[in-house]
C-alpha positions, 0 to 999 in steps of 0.5 A: 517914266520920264528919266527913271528906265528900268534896270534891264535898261540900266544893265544893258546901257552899261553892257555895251559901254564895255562891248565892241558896239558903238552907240550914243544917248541923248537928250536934247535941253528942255525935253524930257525924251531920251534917244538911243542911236545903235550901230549894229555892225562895225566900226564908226565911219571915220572922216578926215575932213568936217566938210563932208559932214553934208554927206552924212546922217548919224551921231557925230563925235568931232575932236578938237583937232582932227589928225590920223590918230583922231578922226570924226566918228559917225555912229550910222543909226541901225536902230534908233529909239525914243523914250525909254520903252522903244529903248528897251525894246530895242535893245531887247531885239538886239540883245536877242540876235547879237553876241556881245564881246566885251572889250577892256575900257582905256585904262585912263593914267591917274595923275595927281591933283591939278597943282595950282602952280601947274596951271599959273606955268601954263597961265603965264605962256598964254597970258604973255602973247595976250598983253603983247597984242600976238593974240585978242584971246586964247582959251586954256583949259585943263583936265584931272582925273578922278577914281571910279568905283568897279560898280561905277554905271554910266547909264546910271550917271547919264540918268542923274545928268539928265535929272540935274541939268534939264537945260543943258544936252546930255549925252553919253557915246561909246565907242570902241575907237574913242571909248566911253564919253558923258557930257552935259553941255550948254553950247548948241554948234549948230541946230535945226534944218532946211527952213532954217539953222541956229548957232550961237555966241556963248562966253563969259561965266558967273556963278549962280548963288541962292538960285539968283540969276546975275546978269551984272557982266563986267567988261572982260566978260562982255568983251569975251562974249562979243569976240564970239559973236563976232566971229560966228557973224563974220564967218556966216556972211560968207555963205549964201543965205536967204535973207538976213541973220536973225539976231537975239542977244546978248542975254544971260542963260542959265547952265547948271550952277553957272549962267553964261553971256549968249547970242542966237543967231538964226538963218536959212541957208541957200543950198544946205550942199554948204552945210559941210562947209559952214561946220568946217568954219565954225569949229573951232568957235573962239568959245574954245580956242582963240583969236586969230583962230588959225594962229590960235588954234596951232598955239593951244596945241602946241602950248597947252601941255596935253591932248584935248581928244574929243573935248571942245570939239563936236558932238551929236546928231547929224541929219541934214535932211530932217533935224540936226542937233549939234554941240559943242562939247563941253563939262565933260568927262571920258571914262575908263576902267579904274579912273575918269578924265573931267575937262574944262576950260575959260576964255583969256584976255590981256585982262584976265587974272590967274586966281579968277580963271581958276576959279571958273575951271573949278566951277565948270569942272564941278558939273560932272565931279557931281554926277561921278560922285553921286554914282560912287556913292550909291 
């Protein structure tokens, strides 16, 4: 069946993305496999606190900042399928012995067209502490709004996701405490299991033109990129490991339209008690925040212009004992009833230019633009 469910599949995805019920959808870069975790009862589990992570087994949707407002939601795994025939069935038990209340989507505030001169306002913040030495890097990112369709699917524009970027993770999640978030990411947070953990150093971005990979990267790109590394490097030293840290990389990866500069790093842990703890280090990445990270992470917030919710932050499957798939979550979009909000972002240095960097927002934010209009237009 590959990524093409029937309808029944399609109209109950859409159901419960307006329903009180928690779920998520995901596959997993390079497969073809889609898999549904269910919570049948109640709210998600929320935590204050990343480090208790190494608790937990579920789908994990982290903000970017953590407050009372914006916790870690975990969706407990009631029900779990693979493949879109267990998914169907799975969803038919539950259609069968559960009533459904509808729930209104968050009305997502329409707002005029992301102004250039916007943008250079808030450029100009953080550029000024970049060339002032205050910070090595600062990432700024934006967010627009686009109208959705009353017809508008969600499963349908997971379905699309998945076909056009088989390389990247594709999710959707709802919640009733977050609401309903598609995203189509590149960047793997943390992966793998007991015998050994992968994360990664991913930065830099160019375009991909009549299908030609380019991999002649310039210095802010290179420079950019072995920030992140170093920082991913520095902060898993700190940890008892078994061994050495296996590194491959830089290379250039490819993700949709755009590539980007990546490293991989692979280790074993000593004792996976710490994993809480290394996911507590690594978010947020210098990916998606800055250098210093604290100093960086206070000033994006309190600079930036708006709320970045649950983008740049984390998402995905959490199982410490089997198989652990988490992301960073970026191309994405958070959707409501009449409108979509679409963020992206890119990585400044003391040498970055505004009308480049702009560009590059555009590119990224192009990721999910395709997929929303592509389900308007059916």
């Amino acid at each position: 069946m590959g990524n093409n469910p029937d309808k029944y599949i399609i109209d109950s995805i859409d159901k419960l993305a307006l329903s009180d019920i928690s779920f998520a959808l995901y596959r997993l870069p390079q497969t073809d496999s889609c898999h549904l975790v269910l919570q049948t009862e109640g709210y998600p589990k929320e935590l204050d606190d990343l480090s208790n992570l190494k608790e937990e087994k579920g789908f994990v949707m982290a903000p970017f900042v953590i407050s009372s407002q914006k916790k870690v939601l975990i969706i407990k795994p009631e029900a779990i399928a693979c493949g879109w025939n267990e998914i169907g069935k799975t969803l038919s038990d539950f259609h069968k012995s559960r009533m459904i209340k509808k729930i209104e989507s968050e009305d997502i505030t329409p707002r005029k067209e992301s102004c250039k001169e916007d943008y250079k306002e808030i450029f100009e913040r953080f550029i000024g502490p970049l060339k002032e030495g205050r910070f090595r890097k600062l990432v700024l990112s934006r967010y627009i709004t686009e109208p959705v369709k009353k017809e508008f699917s969600v499963a349908e524009a997971f379905i699309d996701a998945c076909n056009s970027y088989p390389r990247m993770f594709i999710y959707l999640c709802h919640t009733p405490i977050a609401g309903t978030w598609l995203g189509s990411t590149p960047e793997i947070f943390l992966s793998g299991h007991t015998l050994q953990w992968h994360t990664v150093a991913l930065a830099g971005t160019m375009c991909v033109r009549d299908e030609e990979i380019p991999t002649d990267w310039d210095e802010k790109n290179c420079k950019e990129q072995k920030f992140v590394a170093d920082y991913v490097r520095q902060k898993l030293r700190r940890f008892p490991l078994k061994g050495n840290i296996e590194e491959k990389g830089p290379y250039t990866a490819r993700a949709g339209m755009l590539v980007h500069r990546k490293t991989d790093f692979l280790f074993k842990l000593e004792n996976d008690e710490c994993l809480g703890k290394l996911i507590e280090s690594l978010h947020p990445t210098p990916a998606v925040c800055g250098l210093p990270k604290e100093k960086a992470w206070k000033f994006i917030t309190e600079n930036e212009g708006y709320d970045r919710r649950y983008y740049s932050g984390i998402i995905g499957w959490l199982d410490v004992e089997n198989e652990t798939n988490l992301f960073v979550n970026l191309r994405c979009m958070e959707v409501g009833n009449s409108h979509a909000r679409l963020y992206a972002g890119s990585g400044l240095l003391e040498s970055s230019d505004i009308e480049s960097e702009w560009e590059e927002t555009n590119r990224k934010l192009a990721t999910m633009k395709k997929v929303l209009n592509d389900e308007n237009n059916n």
